[in-house]
C-alpha positions in Angstrom: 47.5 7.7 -11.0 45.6 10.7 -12.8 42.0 11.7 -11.4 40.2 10.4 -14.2 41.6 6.6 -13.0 40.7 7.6 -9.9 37.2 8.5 -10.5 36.3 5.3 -12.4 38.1 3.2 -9.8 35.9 5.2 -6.8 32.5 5.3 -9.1 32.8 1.2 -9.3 34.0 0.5 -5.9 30.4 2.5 -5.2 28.9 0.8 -7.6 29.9 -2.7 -6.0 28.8 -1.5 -2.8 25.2 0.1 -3.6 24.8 -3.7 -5.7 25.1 -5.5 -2.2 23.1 -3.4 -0.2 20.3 -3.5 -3.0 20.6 -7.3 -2.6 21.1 -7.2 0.8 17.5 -5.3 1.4 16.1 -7.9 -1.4 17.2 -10.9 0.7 16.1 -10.1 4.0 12.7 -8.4 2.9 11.5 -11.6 1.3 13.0 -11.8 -2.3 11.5 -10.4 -5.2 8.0 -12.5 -4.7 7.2 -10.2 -1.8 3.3 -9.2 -2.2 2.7 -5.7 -3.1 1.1 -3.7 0.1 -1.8 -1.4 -1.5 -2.9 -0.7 2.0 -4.2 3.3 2.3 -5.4 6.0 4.4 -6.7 9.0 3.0 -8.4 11.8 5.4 -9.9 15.1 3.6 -12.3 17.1 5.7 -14.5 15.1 7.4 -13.6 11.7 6.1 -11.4 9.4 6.0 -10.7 6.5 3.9 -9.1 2.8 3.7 -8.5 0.2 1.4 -7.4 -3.0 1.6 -7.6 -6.4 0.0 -10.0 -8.8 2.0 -10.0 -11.9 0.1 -7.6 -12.8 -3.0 -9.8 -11.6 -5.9 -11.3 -8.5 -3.8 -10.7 -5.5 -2.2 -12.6 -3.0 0.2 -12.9 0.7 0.4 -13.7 1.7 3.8 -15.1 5.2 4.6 -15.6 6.6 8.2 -17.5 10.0 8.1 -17.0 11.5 11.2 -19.9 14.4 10.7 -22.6 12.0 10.4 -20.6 9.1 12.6 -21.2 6.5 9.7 -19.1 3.6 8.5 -19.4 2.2 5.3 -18.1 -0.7 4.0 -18.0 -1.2 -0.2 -16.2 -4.2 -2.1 -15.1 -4.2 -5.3 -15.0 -7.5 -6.9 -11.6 -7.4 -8.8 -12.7 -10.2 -11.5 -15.9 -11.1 -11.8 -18.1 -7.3 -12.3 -15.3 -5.5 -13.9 -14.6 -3.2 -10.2 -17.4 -2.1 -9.5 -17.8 -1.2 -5.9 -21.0 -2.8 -4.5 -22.1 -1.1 -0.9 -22.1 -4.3 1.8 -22.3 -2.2 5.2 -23.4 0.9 6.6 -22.8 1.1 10.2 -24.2 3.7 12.8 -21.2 4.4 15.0 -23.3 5.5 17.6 -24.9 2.7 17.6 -22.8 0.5 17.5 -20.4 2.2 20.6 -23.4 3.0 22.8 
């Protein structure tokens, strides 16, 4: 057996094996319908925020400025204004811990 055989018969074997684990890691995470996590956490200076999806058809920023100790909450309606992010709470964290 030459090493150019060889080669092909070791680059399929690996080939066969990456396959099953890729299928593997599909089956026991839920298949290809798993739903997409756009959960995120961004700090930069004195703030940090969050997004996540609070209903089907909306999702929410959520910004926590630690200067000013302020959370504010802002949706953005996904299908019926086109994204635009509409404010729904500001929160006084002193307040609101006191």
């Amino acid at each position: 057996m030459d090493r150019t055989t060889l080669c092909r018969y070791s680059l399929t074997a690996s080939a066969f094996v990456l396959s099953g684990l890729l299928l593997m890691a599909i089956y026991f995470r839920g298949g290809l319908d798993a739903p997409a996590q756009g959960d995120l956490i961004v700090t930069k200076d004195t703030f940090t925020i969050m997004t996540a999806r609070t209903r089907s058809d909306e999702e929410a920023v959520f910004v926590l400025d630690s200067l000013d100790e302020q959370l504010l909450i802002y949706t953005l309606d996904l299908k019926g204004t086109g994204g635009r992010l509409n404010l729904l709470l500001r929160q006084d964290l002193r307040e609101l811990f006191r």
